[in-house]
N, CA, C and O atoms as a GROMACS GRO file, in nm:
protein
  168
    1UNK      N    1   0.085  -0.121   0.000
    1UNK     CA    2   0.000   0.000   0.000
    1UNK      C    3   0.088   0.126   0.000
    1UNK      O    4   0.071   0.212  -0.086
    2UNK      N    5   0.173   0.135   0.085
    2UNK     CA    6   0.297   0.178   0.080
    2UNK      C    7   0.330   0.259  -0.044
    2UNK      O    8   0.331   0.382  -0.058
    3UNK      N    9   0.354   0.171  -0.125
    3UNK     CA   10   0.436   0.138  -0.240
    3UNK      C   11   0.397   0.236  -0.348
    3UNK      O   12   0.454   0.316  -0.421
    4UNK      N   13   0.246   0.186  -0.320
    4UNK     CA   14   0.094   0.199  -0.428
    4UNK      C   15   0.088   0.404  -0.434
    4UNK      O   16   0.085   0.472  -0.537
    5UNK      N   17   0.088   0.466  -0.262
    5UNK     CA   18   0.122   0.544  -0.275
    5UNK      C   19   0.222   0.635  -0.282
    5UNK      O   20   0.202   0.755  -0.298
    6UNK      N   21   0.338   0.581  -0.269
    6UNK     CA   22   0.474   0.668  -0.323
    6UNK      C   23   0.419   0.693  -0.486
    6UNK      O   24   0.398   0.807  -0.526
    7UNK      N   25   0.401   0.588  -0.562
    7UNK     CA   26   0.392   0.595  -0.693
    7UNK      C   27   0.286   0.657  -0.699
    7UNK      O   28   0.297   0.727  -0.799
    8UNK      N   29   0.162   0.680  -0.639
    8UNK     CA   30   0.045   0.807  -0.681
    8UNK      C   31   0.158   0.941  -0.675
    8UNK      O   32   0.194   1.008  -0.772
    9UNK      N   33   0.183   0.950  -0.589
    9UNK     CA   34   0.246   1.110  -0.542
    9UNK      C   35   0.332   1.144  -0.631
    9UNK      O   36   0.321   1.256  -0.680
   10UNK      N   37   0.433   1.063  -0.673
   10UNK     CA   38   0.500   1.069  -0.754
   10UNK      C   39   0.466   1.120  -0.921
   10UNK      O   40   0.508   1.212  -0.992
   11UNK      N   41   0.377   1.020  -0.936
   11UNK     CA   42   0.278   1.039  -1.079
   11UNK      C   43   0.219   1.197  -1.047
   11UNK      O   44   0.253   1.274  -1.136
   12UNK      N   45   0.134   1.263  -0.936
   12UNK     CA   46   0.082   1.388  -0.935
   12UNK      C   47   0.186   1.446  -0.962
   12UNK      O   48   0.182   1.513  -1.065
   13UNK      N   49   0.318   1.443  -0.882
   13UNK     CA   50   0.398   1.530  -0.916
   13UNK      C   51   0.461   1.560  -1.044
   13UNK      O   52   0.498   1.670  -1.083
   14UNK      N   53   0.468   1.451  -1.102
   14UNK     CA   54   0.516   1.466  -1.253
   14UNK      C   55   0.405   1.519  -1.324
   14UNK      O   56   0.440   1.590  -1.418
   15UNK      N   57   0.255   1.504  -1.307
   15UNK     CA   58   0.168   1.564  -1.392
   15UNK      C   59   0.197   1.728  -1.372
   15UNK      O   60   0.214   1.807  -1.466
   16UNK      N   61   0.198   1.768  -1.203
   16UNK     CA   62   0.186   1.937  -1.176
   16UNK      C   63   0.326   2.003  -1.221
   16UNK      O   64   0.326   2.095  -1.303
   17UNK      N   65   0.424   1.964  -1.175
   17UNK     CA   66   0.540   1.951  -1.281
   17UNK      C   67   0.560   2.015  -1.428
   17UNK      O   68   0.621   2.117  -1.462
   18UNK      N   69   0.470   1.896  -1.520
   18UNK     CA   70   0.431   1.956  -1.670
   18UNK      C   71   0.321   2.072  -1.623
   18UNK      O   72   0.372   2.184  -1.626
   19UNK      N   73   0.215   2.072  -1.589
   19UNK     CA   74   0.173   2.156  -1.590
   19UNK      C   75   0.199   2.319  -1.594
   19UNK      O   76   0.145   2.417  -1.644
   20UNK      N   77   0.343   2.284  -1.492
   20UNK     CA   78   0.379   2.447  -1.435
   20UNK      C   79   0.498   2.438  -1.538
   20UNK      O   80   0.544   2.550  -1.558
   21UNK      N   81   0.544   2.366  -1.589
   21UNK     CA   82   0.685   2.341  -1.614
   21UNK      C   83   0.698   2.295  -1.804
   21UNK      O   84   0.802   2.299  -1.869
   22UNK      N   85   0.583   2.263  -1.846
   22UNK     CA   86   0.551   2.190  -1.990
   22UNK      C   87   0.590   2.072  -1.962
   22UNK      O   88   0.599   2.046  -1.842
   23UNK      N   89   0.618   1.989  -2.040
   23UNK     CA   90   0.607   1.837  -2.092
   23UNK      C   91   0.750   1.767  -2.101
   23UNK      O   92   0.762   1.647  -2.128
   24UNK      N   93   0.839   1.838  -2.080
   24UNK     CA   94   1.017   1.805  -1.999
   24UNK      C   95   0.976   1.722  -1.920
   24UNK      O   96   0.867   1.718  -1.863
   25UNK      N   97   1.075   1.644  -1.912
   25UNK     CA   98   1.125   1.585  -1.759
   25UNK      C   99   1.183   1.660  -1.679
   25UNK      O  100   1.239   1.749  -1.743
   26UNK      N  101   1.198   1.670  -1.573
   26UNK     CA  102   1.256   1.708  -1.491
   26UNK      C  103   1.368   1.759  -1.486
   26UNK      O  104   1.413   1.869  -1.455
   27UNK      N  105   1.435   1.593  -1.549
   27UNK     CA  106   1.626   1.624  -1.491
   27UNK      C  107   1.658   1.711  -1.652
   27UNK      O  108   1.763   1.775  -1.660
   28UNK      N  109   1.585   1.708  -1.746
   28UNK     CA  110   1.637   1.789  -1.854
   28UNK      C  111   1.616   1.933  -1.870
   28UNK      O  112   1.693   2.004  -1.934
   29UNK      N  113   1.471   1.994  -1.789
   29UNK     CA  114   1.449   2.048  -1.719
   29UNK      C  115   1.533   2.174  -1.718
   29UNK      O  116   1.508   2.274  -1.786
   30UNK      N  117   1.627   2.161  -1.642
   30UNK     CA  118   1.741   2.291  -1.593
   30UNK      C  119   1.838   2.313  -1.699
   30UNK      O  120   1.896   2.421  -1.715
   31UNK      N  121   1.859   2.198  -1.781
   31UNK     CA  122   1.962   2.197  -1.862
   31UNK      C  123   1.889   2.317  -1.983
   31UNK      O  124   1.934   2.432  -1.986
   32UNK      N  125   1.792   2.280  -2.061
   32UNK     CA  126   1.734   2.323  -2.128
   32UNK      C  127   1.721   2.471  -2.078
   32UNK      O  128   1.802   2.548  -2.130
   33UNK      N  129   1.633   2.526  -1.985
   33UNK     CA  130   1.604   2.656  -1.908
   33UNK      C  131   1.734   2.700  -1.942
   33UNK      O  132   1.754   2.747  -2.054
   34UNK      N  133   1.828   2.691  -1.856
   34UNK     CA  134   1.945   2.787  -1.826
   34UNK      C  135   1.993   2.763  -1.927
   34UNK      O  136   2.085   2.838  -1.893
   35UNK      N  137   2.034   2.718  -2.059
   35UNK     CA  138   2.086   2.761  -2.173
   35UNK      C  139   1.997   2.845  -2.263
   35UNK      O  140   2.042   2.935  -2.334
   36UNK      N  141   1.842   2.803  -2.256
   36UNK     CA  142   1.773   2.923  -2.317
   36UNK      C  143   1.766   3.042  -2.277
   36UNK      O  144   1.788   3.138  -2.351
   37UNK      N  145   1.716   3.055  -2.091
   37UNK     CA  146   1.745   3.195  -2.054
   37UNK      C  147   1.874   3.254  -2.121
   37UNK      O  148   1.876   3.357  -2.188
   38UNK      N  149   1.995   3.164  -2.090
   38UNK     CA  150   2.125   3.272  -2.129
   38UNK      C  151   2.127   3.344  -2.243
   38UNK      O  152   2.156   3.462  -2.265
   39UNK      N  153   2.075   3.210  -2.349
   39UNK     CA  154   2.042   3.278  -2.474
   39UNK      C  155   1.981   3.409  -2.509
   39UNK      O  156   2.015   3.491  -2.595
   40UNK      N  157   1.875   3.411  -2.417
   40UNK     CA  158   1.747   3.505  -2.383
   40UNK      C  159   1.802   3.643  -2.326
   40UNK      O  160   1.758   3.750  -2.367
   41UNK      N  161   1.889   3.636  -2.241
   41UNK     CA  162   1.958   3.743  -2.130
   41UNK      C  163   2.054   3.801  -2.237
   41UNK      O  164   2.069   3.923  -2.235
   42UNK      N  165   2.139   3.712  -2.356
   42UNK     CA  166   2.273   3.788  -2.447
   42UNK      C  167   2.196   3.858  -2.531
   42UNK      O  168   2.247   3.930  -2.617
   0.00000   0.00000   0.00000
């Protein structure tokens, strides 16, 4: 049961995530951002 809910929470979080964040993963996430901002900022 445990288990059952780590993996709900997990799954919400990856949905609110995209939501706030678009359709990235996570760990690519920062990589992506901070080379576009910089782009964005020169």
């Amino acid at each position: 049961t445990r288990a059952e809910q780590i993996t709900n929470q997990l799954e919400s979080r990856t949905l609110d995530f995209e939501d706030d964040h678009g359709s990235e993963p996570p760990s690519q996430t920062p990589k992506h951002s901070s080379s576009d901002r910089g782009v964005d900022k020169e």
